[in-house]
N, CA, C and O atoms as a Tinker XYZ file with bonds, in Angstrom:
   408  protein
     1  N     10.011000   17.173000   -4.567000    73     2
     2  CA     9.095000   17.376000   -3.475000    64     1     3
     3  C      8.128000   16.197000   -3.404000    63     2     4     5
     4  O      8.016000   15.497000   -4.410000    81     3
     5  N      7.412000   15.909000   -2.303000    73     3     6
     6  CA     6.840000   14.686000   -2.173000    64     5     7
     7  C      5.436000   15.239000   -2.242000    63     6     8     9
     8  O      4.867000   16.174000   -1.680000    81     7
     9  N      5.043000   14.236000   -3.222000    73     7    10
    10  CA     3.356000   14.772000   -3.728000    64     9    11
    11  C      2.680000   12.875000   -3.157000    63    10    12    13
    12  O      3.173000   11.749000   -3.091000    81    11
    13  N      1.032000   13.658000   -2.807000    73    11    14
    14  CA     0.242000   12.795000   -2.753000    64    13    15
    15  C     -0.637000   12.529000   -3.864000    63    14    16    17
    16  O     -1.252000   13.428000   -4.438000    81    15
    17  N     -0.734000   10.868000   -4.291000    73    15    18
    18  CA    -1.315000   10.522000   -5.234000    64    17    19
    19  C     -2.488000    9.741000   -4.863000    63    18    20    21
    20  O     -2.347000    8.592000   -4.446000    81    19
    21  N     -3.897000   10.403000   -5.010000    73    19    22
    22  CA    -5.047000   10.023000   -4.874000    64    21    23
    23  C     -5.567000    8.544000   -5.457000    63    22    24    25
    24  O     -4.849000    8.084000   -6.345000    81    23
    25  N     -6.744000    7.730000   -5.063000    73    23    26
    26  CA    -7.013000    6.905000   -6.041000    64    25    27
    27  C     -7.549000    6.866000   -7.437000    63    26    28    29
    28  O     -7.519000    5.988000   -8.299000    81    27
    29  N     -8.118000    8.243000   -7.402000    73    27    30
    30  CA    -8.521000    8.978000   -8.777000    64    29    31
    31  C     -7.584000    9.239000   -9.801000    63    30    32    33
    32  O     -7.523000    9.035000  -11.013000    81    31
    33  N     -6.786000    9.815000   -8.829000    73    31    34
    34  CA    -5.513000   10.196000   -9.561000    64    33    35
    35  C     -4.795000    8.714000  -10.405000    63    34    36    37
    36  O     -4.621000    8.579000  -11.616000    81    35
    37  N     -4.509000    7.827000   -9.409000    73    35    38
    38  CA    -4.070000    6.798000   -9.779000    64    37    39
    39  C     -5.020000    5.870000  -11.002000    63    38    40    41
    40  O     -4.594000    5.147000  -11.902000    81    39
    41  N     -6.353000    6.191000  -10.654000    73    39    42
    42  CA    -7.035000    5.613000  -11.383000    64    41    43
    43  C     -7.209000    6.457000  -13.285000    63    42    44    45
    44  O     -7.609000    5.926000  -14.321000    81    43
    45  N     -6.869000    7.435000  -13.117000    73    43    46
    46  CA    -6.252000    8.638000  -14.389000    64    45    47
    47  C     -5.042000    8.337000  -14.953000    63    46    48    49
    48  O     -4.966000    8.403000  -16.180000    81    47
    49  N     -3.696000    7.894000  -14.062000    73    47    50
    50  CA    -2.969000    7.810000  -14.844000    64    49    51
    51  C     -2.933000    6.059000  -15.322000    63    50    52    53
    52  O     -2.198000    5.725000  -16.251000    81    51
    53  N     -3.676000    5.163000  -14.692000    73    51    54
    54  CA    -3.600000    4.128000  -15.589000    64    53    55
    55  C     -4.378000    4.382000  -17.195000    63    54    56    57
    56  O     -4.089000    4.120000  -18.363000    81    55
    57  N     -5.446000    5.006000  -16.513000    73    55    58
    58  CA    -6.304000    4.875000  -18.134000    64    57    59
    59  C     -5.554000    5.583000  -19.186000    63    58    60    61
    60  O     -5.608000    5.355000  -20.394000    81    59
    61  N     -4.812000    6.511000  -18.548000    73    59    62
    62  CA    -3.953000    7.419000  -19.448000    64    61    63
    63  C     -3.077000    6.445000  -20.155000    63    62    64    65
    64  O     -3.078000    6.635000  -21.372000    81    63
    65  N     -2.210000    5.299000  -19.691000    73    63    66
    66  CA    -1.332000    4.862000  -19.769000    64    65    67
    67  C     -2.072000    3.183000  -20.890000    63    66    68    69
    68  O     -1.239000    2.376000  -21.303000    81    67
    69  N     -2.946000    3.051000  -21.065000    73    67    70
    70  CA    -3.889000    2.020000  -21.582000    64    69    71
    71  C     -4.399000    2.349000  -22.893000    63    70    72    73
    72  O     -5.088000    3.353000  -22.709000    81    71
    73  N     -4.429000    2.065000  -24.034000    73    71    74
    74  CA    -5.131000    2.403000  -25.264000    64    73    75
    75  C     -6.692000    1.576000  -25.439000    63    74    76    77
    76  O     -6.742000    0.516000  -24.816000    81    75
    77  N     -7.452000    1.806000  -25.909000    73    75    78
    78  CA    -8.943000    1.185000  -25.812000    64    77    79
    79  C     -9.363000    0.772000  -24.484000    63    78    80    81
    80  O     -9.960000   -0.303000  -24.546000    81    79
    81  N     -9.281000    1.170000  -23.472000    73    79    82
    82  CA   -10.115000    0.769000  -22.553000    64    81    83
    83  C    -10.721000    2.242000  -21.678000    63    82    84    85
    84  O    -10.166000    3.310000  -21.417000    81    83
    85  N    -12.089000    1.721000  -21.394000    73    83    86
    86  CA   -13.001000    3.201000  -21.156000    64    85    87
    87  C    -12.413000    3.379000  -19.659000    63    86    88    89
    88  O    -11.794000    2.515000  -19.039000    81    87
    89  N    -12.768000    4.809000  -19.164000    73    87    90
    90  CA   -12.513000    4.866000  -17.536000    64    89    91
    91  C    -12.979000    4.720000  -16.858000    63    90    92    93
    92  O    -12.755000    4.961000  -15.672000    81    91
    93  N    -14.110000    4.104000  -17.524000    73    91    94
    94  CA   -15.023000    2.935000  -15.838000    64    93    95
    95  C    -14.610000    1.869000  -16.017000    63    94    96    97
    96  O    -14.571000    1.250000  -14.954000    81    95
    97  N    -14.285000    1.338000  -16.802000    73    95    98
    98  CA   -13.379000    0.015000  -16.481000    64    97    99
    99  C    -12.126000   -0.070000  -15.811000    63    98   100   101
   100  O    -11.711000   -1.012000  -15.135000    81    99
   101  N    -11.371000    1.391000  -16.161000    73    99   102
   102  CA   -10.157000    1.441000  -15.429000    64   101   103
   103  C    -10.440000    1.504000  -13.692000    63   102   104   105
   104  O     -9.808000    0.999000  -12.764000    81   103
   105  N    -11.414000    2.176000  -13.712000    73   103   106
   106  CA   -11.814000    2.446000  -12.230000    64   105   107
   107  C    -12.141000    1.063000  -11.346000    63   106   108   109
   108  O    -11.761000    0.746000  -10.219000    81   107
   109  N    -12.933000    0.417000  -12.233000    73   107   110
   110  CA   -13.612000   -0.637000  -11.863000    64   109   111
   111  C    -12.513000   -2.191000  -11.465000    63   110   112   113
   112  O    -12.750000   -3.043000  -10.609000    81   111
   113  N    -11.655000   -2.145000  -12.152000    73   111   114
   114  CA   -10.391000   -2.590000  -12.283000    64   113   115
   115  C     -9.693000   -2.925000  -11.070000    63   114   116   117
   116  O     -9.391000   -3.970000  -10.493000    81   115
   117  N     -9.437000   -0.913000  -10.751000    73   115   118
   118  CA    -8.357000   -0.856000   -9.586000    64   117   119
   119  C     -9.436000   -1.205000   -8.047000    63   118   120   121
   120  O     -9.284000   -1.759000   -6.958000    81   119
   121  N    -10.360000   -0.608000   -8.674000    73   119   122
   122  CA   -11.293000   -0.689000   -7.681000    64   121   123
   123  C    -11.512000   -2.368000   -7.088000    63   122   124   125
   124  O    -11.666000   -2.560000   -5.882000    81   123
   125  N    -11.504000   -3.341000   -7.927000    73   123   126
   126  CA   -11.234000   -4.581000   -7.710000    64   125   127
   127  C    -10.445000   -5.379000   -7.570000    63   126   128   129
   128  O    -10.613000   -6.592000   -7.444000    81   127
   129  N     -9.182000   -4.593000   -7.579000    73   127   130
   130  CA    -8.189000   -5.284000   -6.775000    64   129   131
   131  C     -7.501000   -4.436000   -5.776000    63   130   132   133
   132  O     -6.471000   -4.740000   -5.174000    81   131
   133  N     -8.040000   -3.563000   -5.688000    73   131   134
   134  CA    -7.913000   -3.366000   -3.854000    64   133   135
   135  C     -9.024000   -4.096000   -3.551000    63   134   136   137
   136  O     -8.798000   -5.210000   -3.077000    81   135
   137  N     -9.970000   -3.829000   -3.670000    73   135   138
   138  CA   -11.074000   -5.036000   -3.062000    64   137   139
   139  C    -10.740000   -6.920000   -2.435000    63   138   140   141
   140  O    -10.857000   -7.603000   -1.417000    81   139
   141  N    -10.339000   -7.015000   -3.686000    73   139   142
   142  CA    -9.189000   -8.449000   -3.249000    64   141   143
   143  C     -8.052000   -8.388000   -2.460000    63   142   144   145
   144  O     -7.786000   -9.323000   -1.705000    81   143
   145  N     -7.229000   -7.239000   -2.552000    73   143   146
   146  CA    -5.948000   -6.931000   -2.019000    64   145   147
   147  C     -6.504000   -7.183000   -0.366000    63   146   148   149
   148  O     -5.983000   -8.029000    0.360000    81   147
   149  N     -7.605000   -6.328000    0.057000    73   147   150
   150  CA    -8.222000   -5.912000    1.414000    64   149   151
   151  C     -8.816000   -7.223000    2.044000    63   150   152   153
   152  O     -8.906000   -7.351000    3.265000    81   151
   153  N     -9.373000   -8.568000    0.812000    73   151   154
   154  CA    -9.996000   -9.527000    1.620000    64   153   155
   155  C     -9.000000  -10.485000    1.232000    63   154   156   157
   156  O     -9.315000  -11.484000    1.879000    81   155
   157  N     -8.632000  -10.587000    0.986000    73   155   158
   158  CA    -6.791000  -11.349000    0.827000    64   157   159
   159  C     -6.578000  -11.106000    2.784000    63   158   160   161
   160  O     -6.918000  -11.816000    3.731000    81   159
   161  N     -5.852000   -9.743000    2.698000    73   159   162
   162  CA    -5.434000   -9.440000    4.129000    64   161   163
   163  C     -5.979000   -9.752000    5.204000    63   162   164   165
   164  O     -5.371000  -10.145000    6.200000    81   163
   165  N     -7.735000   -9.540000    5.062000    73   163   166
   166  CA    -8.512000   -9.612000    5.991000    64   165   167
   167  C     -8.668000  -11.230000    6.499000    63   166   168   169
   168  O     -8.909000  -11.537000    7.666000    81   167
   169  N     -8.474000  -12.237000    5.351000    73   167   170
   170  CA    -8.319000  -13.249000    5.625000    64   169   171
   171  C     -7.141000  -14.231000    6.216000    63   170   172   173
   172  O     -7.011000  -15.424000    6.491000    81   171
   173  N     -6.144000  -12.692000    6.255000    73   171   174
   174  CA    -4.962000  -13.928000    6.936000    64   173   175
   175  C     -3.746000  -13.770000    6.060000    63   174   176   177
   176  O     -2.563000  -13.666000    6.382000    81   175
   177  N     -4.363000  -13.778000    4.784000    73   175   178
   178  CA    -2.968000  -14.383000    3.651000    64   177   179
   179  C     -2.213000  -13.387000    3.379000    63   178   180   181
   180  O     -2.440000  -12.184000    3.511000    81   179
   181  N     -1.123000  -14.031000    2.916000    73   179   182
   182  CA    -0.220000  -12.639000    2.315000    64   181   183
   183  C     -0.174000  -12.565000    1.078000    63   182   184   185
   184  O     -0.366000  -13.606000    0.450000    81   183
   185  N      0.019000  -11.664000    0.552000    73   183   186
   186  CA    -0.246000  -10.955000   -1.444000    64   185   187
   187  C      1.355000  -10.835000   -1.282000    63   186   188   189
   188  O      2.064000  -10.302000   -0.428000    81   187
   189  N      1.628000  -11.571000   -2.487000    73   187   190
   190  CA     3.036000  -10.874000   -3.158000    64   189   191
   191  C      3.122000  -10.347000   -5.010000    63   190   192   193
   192  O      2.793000  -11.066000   -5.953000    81   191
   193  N      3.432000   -9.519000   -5.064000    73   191   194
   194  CA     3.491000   -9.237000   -6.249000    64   193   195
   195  C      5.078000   -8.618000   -6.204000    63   194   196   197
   196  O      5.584000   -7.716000   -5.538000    81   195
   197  N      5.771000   -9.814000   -7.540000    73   195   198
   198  CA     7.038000   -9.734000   -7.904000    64   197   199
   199  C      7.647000   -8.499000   -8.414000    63   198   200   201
   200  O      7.119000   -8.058000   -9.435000    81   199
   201  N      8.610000   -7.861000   -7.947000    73   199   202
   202  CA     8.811000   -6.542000   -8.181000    64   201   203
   203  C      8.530000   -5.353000   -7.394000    63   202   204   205
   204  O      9.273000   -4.478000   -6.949000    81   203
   205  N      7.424000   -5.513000   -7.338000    73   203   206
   206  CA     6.624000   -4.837000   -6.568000    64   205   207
   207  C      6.821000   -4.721000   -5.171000    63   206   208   209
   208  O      7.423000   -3.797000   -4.624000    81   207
   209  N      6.382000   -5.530000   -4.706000    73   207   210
   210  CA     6.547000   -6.202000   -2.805000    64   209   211
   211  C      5.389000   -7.035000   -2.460000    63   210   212   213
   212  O      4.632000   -7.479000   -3.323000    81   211
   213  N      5.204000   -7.313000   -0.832000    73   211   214
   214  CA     4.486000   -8.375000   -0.495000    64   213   215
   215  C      3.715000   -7.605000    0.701000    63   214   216   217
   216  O      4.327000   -6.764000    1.360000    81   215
   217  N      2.805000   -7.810000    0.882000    73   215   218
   218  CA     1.723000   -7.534000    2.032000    64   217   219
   219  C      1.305000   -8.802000    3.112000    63   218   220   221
   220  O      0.404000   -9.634000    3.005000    81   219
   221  N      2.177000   -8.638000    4.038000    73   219   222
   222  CA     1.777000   -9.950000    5.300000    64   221   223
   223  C      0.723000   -9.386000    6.358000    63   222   224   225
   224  O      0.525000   -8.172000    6.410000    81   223
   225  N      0.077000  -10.229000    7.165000    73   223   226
   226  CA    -0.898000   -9.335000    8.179000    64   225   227
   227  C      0.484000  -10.209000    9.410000    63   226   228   229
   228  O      1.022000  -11.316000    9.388000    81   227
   229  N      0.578000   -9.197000   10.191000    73   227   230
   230  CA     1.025000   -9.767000   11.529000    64   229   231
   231  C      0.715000   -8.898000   12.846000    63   230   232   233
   232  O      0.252000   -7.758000   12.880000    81   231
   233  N      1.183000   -9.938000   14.200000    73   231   234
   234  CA     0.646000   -9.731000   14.996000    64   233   235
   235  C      1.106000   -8.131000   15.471000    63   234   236   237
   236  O      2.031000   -7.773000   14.742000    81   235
   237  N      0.793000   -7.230000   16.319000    73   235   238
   238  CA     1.040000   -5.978000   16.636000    64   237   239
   239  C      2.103000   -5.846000   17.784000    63   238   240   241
   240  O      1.907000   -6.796000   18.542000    81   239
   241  N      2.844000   -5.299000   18.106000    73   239   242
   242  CA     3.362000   -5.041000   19.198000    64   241   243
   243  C      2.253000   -4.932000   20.461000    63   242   244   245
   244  O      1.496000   -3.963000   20.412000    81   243
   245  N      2.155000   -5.589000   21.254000    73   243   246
   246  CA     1.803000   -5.497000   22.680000    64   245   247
   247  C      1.778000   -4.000000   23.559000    63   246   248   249
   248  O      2.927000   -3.560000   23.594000    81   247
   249  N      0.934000   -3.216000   24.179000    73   247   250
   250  CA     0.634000   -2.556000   24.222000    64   249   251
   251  C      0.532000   -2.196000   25.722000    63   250   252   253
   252  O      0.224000   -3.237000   26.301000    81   251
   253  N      0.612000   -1.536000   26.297000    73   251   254
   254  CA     0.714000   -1.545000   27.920000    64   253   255
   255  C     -0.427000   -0.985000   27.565000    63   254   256   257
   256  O     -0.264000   -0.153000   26.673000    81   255
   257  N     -2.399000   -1.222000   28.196000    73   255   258
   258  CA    -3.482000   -0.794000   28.367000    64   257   259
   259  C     -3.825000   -0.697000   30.098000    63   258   260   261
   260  O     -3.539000   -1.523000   30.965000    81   259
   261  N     -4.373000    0.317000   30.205000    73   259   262
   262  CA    -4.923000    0.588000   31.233000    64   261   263
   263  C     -6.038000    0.141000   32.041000    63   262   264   265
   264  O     -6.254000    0.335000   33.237000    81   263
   265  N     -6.956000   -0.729000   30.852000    73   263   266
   266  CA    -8.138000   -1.435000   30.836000    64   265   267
   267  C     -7.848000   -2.798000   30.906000    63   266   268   269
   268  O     -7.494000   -3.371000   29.875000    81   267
   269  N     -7.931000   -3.344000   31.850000    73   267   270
   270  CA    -7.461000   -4.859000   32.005000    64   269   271
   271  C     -8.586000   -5.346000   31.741000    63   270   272   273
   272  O     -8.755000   -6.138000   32.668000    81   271
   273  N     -9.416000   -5.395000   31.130000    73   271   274
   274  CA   -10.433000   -5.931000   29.880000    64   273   275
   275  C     -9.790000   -6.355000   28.610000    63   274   276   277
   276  O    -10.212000   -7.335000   27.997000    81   275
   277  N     -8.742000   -5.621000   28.179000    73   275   278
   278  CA    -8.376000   -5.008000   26.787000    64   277   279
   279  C     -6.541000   -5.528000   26.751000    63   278   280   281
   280  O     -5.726000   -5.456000   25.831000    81   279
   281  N     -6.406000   -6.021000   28.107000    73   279   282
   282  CA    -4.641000   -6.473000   28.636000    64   281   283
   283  C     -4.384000   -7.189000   27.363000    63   282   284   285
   284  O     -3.907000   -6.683000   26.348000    81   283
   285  N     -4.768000   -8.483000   27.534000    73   283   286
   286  CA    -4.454000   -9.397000   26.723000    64   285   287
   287  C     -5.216000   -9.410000   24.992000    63   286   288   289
   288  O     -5.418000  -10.323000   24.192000    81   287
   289  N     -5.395000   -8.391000   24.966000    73   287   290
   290  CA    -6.265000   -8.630000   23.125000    64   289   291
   291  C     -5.165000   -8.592000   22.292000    63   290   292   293
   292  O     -4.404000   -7.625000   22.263000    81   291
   293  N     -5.019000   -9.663000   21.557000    73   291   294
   294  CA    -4.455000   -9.623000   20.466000    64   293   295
   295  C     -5.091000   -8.381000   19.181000    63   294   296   297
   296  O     -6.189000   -7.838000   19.059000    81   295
   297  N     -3.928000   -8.300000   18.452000    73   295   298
   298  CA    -4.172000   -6.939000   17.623000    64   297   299
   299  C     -3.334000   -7.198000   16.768000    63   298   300   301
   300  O     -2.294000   -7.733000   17.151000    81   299
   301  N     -3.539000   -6.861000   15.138000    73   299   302
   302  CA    -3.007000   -7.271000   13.829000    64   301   303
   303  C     -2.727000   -5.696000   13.005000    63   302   304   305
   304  O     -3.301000   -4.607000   13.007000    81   303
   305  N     -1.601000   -6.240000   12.378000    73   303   306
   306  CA    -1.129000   -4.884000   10.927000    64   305   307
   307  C     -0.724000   -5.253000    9.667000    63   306   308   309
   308  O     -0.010000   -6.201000    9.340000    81   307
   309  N     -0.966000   -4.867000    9.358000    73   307   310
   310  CA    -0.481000   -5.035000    7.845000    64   309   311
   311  C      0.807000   -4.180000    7.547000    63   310   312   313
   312  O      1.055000   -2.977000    7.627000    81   311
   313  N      1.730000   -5.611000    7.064000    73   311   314
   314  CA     3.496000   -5.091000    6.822000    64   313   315
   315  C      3.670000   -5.491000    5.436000    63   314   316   317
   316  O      3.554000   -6.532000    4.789000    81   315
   317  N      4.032000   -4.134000    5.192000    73   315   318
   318  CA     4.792000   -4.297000    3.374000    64   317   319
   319  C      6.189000   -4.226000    3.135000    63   318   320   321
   320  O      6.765000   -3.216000    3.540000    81   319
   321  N      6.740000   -4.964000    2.646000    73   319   322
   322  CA     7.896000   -4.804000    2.089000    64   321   323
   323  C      7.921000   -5.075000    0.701000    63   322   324   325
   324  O      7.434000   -5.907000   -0.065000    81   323
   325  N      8.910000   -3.746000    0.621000    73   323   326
   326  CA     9.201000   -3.291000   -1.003000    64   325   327
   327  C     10.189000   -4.703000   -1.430000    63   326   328   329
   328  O     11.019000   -5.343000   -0.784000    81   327
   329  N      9.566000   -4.855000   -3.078000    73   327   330
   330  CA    10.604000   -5.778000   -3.936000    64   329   331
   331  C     11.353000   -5.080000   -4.260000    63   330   332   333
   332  O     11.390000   -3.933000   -3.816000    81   331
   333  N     12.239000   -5.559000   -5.182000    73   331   334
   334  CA    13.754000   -5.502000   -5.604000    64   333   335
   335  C     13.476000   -4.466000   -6.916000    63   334   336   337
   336  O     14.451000   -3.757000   -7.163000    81   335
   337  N     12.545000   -4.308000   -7.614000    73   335   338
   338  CA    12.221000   -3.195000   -8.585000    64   337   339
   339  C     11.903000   -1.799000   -7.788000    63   338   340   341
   340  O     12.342000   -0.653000   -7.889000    81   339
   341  N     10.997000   -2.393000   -7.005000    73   339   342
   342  CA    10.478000   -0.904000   -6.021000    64   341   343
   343  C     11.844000   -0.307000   -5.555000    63   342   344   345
   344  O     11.979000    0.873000   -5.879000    81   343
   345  N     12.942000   -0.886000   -4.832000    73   343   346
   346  CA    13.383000   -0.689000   -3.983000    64   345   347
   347  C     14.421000    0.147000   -4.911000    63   346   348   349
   348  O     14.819000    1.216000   -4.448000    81   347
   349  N     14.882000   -0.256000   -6.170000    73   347   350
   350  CA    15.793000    0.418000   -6.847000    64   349   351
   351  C     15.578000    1.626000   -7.754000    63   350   352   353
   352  O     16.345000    2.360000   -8.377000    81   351
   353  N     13.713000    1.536000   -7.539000    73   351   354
   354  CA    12.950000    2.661000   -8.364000    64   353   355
   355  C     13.771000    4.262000   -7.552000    63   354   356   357
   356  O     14.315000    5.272000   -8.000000    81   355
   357  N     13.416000    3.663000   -6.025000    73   355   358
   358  CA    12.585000    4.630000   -4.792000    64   357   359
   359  C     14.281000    5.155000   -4.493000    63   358   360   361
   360  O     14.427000    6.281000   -4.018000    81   359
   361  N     15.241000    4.500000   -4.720000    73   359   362
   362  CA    16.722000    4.904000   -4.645000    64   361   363
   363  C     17.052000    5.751000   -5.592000    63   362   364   365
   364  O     18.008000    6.515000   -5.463000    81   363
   365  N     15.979000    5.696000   -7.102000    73   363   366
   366  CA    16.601000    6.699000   -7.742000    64   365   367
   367  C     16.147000    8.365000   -7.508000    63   366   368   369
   368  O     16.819000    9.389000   -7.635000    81   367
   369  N     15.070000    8.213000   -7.211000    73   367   370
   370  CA    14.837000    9.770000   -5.667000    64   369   371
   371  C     16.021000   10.540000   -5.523000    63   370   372   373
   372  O     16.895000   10.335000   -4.681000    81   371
   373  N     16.011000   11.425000   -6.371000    73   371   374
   374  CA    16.840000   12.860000   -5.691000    64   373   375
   375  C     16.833000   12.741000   -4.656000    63   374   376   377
   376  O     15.732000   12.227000   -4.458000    81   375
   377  N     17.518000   12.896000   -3.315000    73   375   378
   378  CA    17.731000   13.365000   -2.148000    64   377   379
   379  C     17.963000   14.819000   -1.548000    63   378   380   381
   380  O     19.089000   15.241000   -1.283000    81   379
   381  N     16.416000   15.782000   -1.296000    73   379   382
   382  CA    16.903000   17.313000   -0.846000    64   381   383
   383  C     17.424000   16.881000   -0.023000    63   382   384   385
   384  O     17.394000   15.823000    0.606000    81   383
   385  N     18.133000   18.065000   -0.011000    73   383   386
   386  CA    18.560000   19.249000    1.561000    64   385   387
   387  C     18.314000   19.408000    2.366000    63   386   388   389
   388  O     17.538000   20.346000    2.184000    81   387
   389  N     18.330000   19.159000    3.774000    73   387   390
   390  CA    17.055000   19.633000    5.025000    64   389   391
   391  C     16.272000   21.096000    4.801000    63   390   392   393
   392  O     15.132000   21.436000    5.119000    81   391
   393  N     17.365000   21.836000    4.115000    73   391   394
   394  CA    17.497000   23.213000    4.514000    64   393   395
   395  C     16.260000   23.694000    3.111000    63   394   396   397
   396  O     15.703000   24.782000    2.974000    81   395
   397  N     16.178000   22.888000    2.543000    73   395   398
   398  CA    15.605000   23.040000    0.926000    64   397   399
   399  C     13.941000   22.774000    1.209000    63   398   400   401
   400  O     13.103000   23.451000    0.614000    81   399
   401  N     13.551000   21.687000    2.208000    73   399   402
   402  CA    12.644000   21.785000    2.211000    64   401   403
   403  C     11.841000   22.622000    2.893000    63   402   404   405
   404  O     10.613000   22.658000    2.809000    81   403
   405  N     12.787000   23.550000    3.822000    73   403   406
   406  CA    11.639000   24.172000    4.583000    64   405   407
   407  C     11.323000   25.679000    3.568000    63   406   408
   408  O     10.428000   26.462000    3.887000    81   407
């Protein structure tokens, strides 16, 4: 079943997973590299982390607006693609049933 994993959460199972280090540092940690992760993006660049995947900012699909103020605004997203570890993690996923999940 597909569970949501909080940043708390996430920030629990690293410290869990770490010997000598307190859990404000673990916090402080993750907390600082999303911080970088976010002004990385915000600036343009793309983050890759090997295994893992890569985070590009690109432009948005074009938008039919009603507000011809707003016609021509360019507009940005952030696209991830999974690496070659992720990708063979996320394949090993049981696959339910339609019928299983409801």
């Amino acid at each position: 079943m597909k569970q949501k994993i909080s940043k708390t959460q996430l920030i629990d199972l690293v410290y869990d997973s770490v010997k000598g280090v307190q859990l404000k540092q673990v916090d402080a940690v993750v907390n600082s590299f999303l911080e970088k992760l976010s002004d990385a993006l915000s600036n343009g660049s793309s983050v890759e982390m090997r295994g893992f995947g890569s985070f590009d900012v690109v432009p948005s699909k074009s938008r039919i607006k009603t507000d011809s103020e707003n016609k021509n605004k360019k507009s940005w997203r952030v696209k991830f693609k999974a690496g070659k570890k992720l990708k063979a993690n996320v394949k090993k996923i049981p696959v339910e049933e339609e019928n299983e999940k409801n």
